[in-house]
mmCIF file of the C-alpha atoms, coordinates in Angstrom:
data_MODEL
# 
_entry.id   MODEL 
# 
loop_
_atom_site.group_PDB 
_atom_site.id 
_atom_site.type_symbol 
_atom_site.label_atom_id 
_atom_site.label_alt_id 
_atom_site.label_comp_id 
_atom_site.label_asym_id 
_atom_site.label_entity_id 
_atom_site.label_seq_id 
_atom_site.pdbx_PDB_ins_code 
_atom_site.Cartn_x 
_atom_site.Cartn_y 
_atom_site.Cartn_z 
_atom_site.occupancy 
_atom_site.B_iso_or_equiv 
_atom_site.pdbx_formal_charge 
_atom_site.auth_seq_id 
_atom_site.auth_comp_id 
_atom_site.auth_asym_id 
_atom_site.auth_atom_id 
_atom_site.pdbx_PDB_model_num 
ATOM 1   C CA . UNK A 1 1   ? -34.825 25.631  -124.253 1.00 0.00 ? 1   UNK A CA 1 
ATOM 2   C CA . UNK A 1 2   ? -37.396 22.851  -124.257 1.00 0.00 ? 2   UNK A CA 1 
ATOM 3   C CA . UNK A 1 3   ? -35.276 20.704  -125.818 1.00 0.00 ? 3   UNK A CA 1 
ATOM 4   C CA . UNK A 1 4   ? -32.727 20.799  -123.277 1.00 0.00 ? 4   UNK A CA 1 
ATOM 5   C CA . UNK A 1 5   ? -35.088 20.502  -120.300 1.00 0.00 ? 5   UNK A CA 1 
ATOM 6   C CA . UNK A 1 6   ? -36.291 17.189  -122.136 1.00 0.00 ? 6   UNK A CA 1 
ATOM 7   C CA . UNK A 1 7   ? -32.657 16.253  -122.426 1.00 0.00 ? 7   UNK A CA 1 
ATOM 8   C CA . UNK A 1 8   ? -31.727 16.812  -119.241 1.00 0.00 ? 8   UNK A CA 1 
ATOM 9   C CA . UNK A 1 9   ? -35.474 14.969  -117.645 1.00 0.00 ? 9   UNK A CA 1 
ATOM 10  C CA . UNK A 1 10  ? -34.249 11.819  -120.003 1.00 0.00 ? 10  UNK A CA 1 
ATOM 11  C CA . UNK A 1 11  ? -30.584 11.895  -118.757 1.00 0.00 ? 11  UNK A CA 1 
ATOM 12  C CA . UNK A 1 12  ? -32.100 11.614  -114.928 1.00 0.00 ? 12  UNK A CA 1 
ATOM 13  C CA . UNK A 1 13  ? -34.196 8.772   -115.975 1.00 0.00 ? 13  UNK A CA 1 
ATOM 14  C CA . UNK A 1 14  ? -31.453 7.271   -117.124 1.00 0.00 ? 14  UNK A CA 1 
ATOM 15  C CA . UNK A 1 15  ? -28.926 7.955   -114.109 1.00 0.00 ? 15  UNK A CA 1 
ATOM 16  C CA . UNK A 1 16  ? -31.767 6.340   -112.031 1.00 0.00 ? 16  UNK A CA 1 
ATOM 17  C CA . UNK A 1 17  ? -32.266 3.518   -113.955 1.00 0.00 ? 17  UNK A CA 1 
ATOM 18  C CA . UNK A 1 18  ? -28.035 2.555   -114.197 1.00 0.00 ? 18  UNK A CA 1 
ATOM 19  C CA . UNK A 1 19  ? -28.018 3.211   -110.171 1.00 0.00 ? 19  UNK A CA 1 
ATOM 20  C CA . UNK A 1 20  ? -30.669 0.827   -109.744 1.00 0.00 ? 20  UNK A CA 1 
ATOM 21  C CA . UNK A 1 21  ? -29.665 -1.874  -112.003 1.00 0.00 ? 21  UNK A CA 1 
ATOM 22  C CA . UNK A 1 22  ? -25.913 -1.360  -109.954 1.00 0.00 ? 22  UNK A CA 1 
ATOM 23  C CA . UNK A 1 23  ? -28.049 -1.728  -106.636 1.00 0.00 ? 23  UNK A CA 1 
ATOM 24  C CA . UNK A 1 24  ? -29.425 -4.998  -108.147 1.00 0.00 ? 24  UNK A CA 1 
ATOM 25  C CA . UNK A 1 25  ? -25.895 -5.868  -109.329 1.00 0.00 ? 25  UNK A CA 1 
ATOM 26  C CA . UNK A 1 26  ? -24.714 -5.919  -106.049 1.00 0.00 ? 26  UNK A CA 1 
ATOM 27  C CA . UNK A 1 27  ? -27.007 -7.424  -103.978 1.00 0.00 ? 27  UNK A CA 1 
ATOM 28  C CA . UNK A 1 28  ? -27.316 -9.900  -106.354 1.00 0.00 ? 28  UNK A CA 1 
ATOM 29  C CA . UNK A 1 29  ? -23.891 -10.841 -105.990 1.00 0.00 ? 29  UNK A CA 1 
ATOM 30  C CA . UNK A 1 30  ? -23.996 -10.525 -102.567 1.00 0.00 ? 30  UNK A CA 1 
ATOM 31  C CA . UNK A 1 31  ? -26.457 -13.490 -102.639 1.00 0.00 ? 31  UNK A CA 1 
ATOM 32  C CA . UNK A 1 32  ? -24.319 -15.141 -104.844 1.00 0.00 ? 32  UNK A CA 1 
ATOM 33  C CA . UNK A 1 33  ? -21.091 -14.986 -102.493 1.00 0.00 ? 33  UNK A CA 1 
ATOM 34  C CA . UNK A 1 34  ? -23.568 -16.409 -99.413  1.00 0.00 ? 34  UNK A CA 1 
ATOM 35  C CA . UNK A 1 35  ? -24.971 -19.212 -101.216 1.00 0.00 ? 35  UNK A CA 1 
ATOM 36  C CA . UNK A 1 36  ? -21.531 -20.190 -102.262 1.00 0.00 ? 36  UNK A CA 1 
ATOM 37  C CA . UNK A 1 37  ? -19.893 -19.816 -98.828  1.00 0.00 ? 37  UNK A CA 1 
ATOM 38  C CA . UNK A 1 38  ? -22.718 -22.122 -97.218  1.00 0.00 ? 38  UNK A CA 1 
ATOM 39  C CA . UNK A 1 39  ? -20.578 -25.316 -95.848  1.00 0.00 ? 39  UNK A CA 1 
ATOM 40  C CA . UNK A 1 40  ? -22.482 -27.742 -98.313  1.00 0.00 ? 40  UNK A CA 1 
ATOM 41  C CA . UNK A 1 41  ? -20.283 -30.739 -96.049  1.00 0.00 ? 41  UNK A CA 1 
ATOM 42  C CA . UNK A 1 42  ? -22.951 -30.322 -93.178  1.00 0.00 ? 42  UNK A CA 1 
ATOM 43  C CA . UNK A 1 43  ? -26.059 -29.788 -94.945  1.00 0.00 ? 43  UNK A CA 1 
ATOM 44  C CA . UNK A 1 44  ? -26.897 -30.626 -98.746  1.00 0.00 ? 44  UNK A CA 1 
ATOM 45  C CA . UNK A 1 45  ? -25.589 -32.829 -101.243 1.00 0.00 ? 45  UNK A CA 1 
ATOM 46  C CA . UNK A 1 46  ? -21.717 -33.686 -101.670 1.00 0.00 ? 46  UNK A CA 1 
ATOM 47  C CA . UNK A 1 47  ? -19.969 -35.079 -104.584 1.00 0.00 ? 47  UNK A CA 1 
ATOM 48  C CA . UNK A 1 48  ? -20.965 -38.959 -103.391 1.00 0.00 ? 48  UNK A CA 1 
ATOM 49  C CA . UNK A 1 49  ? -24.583 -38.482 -103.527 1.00 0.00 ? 49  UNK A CA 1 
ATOM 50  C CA . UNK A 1 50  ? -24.981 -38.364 -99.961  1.00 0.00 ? 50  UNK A CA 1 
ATOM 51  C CA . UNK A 1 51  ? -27.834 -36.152 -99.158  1.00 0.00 ? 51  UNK A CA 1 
ATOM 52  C CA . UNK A 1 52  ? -27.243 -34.787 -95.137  1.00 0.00 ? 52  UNK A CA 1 
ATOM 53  C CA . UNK A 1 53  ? -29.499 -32.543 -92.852  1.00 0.00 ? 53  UNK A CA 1 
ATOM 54  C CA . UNK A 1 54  ? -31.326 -31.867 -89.998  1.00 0.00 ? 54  UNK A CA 1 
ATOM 55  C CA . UNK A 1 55  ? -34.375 -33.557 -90.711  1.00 0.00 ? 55  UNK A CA 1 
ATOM 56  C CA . UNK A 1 56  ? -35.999 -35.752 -93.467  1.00 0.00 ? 56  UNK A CA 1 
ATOM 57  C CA . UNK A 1 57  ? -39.998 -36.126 -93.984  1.00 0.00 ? 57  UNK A CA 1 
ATOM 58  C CA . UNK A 1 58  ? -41.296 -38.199 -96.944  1.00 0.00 ? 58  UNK A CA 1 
ATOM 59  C CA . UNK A 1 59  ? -45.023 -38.129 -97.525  1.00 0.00 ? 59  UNK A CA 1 
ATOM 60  C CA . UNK A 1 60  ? -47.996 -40.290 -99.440  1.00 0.00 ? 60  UNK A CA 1 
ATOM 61  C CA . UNK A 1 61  ? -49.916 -39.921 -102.711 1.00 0.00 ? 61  UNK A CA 1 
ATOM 62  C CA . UNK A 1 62  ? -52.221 -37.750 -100.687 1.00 0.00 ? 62  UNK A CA 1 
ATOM 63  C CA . UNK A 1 63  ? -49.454 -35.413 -99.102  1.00 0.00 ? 63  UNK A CA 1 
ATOM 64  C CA . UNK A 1 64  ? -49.828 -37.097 -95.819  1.00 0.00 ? 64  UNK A CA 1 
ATOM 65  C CA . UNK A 1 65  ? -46.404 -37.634 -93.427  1.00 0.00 ? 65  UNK A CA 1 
ATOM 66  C CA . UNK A 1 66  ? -45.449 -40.823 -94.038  1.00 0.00 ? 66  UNK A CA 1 
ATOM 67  C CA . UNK A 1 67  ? -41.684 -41.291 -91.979  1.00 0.00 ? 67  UNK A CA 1 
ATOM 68  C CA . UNK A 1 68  ? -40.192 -38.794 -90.296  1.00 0.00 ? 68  UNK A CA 1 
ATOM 69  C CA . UNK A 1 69  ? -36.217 -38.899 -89.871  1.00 0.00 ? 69  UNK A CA 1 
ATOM 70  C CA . UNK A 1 70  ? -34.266 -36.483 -87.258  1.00 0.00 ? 70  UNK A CA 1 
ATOM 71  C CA . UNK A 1 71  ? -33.202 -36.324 -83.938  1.00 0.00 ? 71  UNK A CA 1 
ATOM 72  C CA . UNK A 1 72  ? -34.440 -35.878 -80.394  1.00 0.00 ? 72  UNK A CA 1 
ATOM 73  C CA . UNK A 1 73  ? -33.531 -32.711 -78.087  1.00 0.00 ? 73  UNK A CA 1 
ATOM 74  C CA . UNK A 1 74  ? -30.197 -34.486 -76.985  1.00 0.00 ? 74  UNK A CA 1 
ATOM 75  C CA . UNK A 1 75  ? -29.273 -35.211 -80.700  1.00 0.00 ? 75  UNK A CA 1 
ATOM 76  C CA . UNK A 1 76  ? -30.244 -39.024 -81.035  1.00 0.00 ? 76  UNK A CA 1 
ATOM 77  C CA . UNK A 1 77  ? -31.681 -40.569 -83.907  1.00 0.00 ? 77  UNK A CA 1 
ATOM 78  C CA . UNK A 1 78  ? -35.555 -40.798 -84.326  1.00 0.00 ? 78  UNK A CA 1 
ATOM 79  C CA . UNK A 1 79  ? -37.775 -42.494 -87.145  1.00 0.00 ? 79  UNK A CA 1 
ATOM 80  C CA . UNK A 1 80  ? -41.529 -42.328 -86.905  1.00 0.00 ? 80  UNK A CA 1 
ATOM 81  C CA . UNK A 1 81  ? -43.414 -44.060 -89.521  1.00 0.00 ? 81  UNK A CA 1 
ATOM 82  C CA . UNK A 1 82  ? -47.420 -43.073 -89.445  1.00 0.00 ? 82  UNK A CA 1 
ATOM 83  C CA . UNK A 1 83  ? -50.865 -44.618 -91.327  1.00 0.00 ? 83  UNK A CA 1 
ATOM 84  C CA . UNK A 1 84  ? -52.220 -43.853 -93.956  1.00 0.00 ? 84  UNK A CA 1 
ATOM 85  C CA . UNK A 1 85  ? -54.241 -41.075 -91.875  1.00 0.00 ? 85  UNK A CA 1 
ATOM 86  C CA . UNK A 1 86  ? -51.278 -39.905 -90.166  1.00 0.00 ? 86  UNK A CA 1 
ATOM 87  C CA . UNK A 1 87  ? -51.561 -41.347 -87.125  1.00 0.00 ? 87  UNK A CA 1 
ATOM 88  C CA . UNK A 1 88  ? -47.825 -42.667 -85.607  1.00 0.00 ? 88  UNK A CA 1 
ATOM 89  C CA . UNK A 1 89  ? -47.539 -46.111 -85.961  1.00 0.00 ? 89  UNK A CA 1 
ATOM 90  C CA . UNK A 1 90  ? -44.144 -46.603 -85.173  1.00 0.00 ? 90  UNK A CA 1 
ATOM 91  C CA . UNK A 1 91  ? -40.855 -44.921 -82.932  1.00 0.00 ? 91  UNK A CA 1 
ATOM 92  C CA . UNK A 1 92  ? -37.748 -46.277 -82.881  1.00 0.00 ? 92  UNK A CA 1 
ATOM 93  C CA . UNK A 1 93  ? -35.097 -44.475 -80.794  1.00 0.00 ? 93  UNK A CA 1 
ATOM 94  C CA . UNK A 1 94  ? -33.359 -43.976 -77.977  1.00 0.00 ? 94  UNK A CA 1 
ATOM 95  C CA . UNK A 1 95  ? -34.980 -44.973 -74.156  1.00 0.00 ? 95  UNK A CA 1 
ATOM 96  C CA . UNK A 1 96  ? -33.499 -44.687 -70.796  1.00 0.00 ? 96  UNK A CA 1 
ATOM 97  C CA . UNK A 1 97  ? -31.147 -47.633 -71.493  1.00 0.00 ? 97  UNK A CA 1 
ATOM 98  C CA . UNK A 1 98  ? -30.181 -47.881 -75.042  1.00 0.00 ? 98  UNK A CA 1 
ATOM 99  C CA . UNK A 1 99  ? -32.911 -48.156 -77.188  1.00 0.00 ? 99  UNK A CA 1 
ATOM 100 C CA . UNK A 1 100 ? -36.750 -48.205 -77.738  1.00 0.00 ? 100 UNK A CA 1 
ATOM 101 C CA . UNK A 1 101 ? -39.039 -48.945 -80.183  1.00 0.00 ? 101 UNK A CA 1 
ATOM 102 C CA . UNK A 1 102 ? -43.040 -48.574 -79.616  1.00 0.00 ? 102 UNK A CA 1 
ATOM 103 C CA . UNK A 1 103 ? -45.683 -49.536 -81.807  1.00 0.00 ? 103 UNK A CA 1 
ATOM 104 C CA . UNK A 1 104 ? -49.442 -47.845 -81.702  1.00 0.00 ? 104 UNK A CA 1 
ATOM 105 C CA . UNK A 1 105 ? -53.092 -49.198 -82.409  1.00 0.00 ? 105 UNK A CA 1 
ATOM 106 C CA . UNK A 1 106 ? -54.559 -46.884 -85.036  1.00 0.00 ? 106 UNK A CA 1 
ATOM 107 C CA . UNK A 1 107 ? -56.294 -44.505 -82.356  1.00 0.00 ? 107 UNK A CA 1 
ATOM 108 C CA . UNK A 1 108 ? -52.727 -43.929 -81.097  1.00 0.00 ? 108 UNK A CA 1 
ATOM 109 C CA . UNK A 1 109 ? -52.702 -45.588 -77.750  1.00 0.00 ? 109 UNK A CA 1 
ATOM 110 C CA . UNK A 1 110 ? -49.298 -47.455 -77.265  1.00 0.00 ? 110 UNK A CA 1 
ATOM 111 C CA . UNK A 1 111 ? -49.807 -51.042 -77.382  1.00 0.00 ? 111 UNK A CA 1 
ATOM 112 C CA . UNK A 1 112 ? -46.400 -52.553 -77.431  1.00 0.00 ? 112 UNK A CA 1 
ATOM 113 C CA . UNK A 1 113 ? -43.049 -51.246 -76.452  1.00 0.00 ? 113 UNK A CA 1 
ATOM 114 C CA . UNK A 1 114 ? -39.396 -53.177 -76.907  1.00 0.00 ? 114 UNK A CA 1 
ATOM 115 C CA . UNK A 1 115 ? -36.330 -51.889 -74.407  1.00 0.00 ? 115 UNK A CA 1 
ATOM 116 C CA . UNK A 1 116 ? -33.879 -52.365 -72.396  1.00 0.00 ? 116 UNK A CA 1 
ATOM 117 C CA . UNK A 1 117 ? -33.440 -52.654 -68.976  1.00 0.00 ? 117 UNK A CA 1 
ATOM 118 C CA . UNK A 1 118 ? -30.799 -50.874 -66.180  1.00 0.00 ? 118 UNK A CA 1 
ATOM 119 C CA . UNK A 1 119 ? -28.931 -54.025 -66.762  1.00 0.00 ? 119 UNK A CA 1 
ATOM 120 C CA . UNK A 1 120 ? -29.080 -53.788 -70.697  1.00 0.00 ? 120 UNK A CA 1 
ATOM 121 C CA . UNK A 1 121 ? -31.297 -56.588 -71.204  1.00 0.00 ? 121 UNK A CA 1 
ATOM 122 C CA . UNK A 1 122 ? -34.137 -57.063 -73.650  1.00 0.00 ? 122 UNK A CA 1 
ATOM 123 C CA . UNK A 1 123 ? -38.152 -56.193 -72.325  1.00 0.00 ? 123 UNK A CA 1 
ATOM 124 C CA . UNK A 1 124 ? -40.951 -56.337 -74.292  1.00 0.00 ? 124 UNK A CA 1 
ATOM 125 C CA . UNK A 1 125 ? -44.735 -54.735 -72.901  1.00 0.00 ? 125 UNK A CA 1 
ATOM 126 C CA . UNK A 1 126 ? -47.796 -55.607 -74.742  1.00 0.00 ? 126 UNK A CA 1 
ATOM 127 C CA . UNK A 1 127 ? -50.359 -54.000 -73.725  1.00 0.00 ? 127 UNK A CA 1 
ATOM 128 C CA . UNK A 1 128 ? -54.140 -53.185 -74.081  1.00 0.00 ? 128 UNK A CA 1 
ATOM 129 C CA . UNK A 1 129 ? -55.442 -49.886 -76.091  1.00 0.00 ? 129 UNK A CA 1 
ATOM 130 C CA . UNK A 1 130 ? -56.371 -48.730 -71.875  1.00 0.00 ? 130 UNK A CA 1 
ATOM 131 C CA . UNK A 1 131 ? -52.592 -49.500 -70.758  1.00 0.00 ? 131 UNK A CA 1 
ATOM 132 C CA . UNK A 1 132 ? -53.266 -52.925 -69.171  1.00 0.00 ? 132 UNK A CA 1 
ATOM 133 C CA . UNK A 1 133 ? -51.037 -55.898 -69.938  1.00 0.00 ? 133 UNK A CA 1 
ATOM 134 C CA . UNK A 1 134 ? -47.791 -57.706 -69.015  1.00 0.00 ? 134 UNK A CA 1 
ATOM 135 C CA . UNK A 1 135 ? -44.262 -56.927 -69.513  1.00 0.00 ? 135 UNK A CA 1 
ATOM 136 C CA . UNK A 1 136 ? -41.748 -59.955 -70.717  1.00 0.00 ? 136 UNK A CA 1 
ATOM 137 C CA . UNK A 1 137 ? -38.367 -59.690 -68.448  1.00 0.00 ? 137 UNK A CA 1 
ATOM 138 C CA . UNK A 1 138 ? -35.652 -61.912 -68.877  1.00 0.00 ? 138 UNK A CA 1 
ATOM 139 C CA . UNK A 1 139 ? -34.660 -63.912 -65.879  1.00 0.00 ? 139 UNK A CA 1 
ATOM 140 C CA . UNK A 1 140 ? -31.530 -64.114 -63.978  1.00 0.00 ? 140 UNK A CA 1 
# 
């Protein structure tokens, strides 16, 4: 009789060890079928090399942000580029008129910004770390 009740306890073990592994079998394949019915056109790699998504950071030696690639809130293209101490140097996108780059000292005020105007010509402000300076507008 104690044989059989240590047949029986092994057989259990066993019957929950094959309905786990089937658990894991199917979930496992469930991953499987999601990962491969991700649209790998819109984000990823495709077959020409061409890497695509939302947003690309690169970073320094150090692990520090180095350029920043993506898009504003209305979907237009951005690029920071920041120092060595991760301060923004450099954005270059899109202003009221078309675009906009601006360039900051290394405490981040804006010192010089490139635009252009409700007409769609070129301006260019330089302008001291407190704001102050003079804005270049082309003439009529």
């Amino acid at each position: 009789m104690e044989r059989l009740e240590q047949r029986i306890t092994e057989l259990e073990r066993r019957a929950s060890r094959y309905r786990n592994a089937l658990v894991l079998l199917v979930v496992g394949m469930c991953g499987v079928a999601v990962v491969g019915a991700t649209n790998r056109s819109l984000y990823g790699i495709d077959e020409d090399g061409i890497i695509t998504g939302k947003t690309l950071y690169l970073v320094n030696d150090e692990g520090k942000l180095a350029v920043g690639l993506g898009s504003d809130d209305g979907g237009n293209g951005m690029l920071h580029v920041y120092s060595i101490t991760g301060e923004l140097l450099m954005a270059l996108g899109e202003g009221a008129n078309g675009f906009q780059i601006q360039g900051y000292n290394k405490t981040g005020e804006g010192v010089v910004q490139l635009t252009a105007d409700d007409y769609g010509n070129g301006v260019v402000g330089a302008f001291n770390r407190k704001g102050m300076g003079r804005t270049l507008i082309p003439g009529p």
